[in-house]
C-alpha positions in Angstrom: 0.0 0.0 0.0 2.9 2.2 0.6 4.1 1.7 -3.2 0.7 3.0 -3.7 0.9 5.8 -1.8 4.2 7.0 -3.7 2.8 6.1 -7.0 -0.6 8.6 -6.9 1.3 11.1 -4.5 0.2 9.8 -0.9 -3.2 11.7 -1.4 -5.5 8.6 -1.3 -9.3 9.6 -1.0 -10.3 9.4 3.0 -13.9 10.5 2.4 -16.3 10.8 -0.8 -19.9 11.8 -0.9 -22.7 9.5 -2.2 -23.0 10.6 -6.2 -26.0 7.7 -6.3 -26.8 4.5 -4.9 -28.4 1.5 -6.4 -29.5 -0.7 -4.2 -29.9 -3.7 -6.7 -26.8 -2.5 -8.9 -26.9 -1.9 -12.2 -29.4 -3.4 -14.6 -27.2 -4.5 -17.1 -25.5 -6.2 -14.6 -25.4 -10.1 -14.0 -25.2 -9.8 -10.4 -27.5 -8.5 -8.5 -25.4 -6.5 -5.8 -25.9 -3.5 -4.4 -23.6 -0.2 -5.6 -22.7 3.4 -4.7 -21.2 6.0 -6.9 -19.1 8.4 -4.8 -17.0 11.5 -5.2 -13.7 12.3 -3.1 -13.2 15.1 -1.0 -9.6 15.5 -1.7 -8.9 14.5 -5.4 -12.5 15.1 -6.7 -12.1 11.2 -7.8 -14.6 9.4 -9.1 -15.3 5.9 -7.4 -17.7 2.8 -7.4 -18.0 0.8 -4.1 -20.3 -2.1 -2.5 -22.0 -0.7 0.5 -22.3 -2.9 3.7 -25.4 -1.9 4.5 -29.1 -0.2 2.6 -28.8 3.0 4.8 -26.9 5.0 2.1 -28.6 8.5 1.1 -27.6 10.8 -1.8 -25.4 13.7 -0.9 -24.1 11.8 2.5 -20.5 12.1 3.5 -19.0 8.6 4.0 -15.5 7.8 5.3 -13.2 5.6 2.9 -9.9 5.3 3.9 -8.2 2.6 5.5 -9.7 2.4 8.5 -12.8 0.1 10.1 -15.5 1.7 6.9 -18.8 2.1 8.5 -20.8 1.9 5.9 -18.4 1.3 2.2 -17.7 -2.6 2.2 -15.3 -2.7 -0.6 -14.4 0.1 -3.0 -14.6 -1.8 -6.4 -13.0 0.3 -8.7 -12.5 4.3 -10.4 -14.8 5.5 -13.0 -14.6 7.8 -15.8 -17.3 10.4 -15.7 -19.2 8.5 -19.0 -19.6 5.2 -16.5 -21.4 7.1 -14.4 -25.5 6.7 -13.8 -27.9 9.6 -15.1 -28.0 10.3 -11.4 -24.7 10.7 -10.3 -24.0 12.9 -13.3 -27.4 15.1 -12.3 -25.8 14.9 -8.5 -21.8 15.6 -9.8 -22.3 19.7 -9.8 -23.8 19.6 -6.5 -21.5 17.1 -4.7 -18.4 19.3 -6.1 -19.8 22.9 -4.9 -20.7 20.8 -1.4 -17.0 19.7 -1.3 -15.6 22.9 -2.0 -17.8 25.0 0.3 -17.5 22.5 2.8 -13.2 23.1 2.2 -13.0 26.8 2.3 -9.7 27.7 3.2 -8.3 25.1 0.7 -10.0 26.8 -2.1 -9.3 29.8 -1.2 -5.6 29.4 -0.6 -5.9 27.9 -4.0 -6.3 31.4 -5.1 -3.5 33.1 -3.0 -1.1 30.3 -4.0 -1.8 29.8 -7.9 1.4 30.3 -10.0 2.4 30.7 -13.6 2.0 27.2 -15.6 4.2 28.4 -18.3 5.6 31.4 -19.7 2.7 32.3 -21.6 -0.8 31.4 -18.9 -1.1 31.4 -14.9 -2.9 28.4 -13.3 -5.7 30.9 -12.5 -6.1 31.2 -16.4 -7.8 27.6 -16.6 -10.7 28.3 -14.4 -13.7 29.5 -17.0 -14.2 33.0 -17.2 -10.8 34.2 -16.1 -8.8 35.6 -18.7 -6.2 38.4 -18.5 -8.0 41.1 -17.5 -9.1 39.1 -14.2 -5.9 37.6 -13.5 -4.6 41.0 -13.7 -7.2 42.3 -11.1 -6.7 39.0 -9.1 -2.9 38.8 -8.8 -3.2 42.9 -7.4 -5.5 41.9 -4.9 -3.7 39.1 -3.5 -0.8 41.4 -3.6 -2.3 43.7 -1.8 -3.5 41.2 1.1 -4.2 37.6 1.1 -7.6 36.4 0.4 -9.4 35.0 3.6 -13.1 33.6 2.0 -14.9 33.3 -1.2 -16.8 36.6 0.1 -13.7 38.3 0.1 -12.3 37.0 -3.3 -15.7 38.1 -5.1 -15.6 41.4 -3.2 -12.2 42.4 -3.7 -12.2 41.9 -7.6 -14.7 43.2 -9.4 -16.9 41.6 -12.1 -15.6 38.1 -11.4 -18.4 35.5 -10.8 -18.6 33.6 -7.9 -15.1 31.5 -7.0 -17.2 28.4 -6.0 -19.2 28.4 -9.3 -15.7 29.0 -11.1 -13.7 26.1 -9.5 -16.7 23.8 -9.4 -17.1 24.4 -13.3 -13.4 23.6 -13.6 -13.8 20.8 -11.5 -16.4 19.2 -14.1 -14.0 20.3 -17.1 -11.7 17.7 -15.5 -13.6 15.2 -15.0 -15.3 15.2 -18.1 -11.6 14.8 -19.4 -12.1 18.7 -21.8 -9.0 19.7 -20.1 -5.6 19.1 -21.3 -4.4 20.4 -17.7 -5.2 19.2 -14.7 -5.1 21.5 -11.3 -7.9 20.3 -9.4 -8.4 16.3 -10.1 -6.6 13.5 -10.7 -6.3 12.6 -14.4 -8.2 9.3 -14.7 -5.1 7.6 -16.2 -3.7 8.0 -12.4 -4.7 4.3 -10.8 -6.0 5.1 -7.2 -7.1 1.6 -5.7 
């Protein structure tokens, strides 16, 4: 598991929220087993497990790390975004907003921390809706004083839309694979488990 560890950067997934969750699997399925679509908190990876018990709601927060898993029997394997159900892509926008919200100061040191990528664009260039003129704007502000929310981002520079929309659209570019960068996710050729 170590080897592991080095191999996708020692970030495993600890926790992931419930995307959807069939209880009889999937219907093209041979077996008949139960199956939960999550999303990680950390690497915004996509994941399909067996749950150990029926008592699994959409939306809920559910540990997945190596520890005693309360309510994740087995994690069976990653997904690509086109494996997941109708559901869990209806769910996906949600889930990622929740997990950023619910990671504030990551996010938002995300912002005070972004650097250039190349000589020619800055990290902060990939979200959608950030081009030159609101790099430009954001790279004074943080200048001026570090960010400390999302309030304070979307206060401090004028016209840009609202940082969790932004990052959570760039979240989805990811996973959807439209990006040939990737700052937020793990690129699904990554193995995680």
């Amino acid at each position: 598991m170590e080897e592991m560890e080095q191999r996708t950067g020692g970030d495993l997934e600890e926790y992931a929220h419930v995307l959807d969750y069939l209880p009889t699997g999937k219907s093209f399925s041979v077996r008949s087993e139960p199956i939960v679509q999550l999303i990680g908190d950390n690497k915004f990876t996509l994941l399909e497990a067996v749950p150990k018990s029926n008592d699994i709601k959409v939306e809920e927060k559910l540990y997945i790390g190596k520890g005693v898993r309360d309510k994740i029997s087995l994690i069976k394997s990653r997904l690509a975004f086109e494996n997941l159900t109708e559901g869990a892509k209806a769910q996906l926008p949600v889930a990622v907003a929740s997990i950023i919200k619910g990671d504030e100061k990551r996010f938002v040191d995300f912002f005070n921390n972004a650097s250039s990528l190349n000589i020619r664009m800055h990290v902060l260039e990939l979200l959608p809706g950030v081009g030159k003129k609101h790099l430009q704007a954001i790279l004074e502000a943080r200048e001026e004083k570090p960010f400390e929310s999302f309030a304070d981002i979307s206060q401090r520079v004028a016209l840009l839309q609202d940082p969790v929309k932004l990052l959570t659209e760039r979240v989805l570019q990811e996973l959807k694979g439209e990006s040939r960068f990737y700052i937020l996710t793990r690129p699904m050729h990554q193995q995680l488990r």
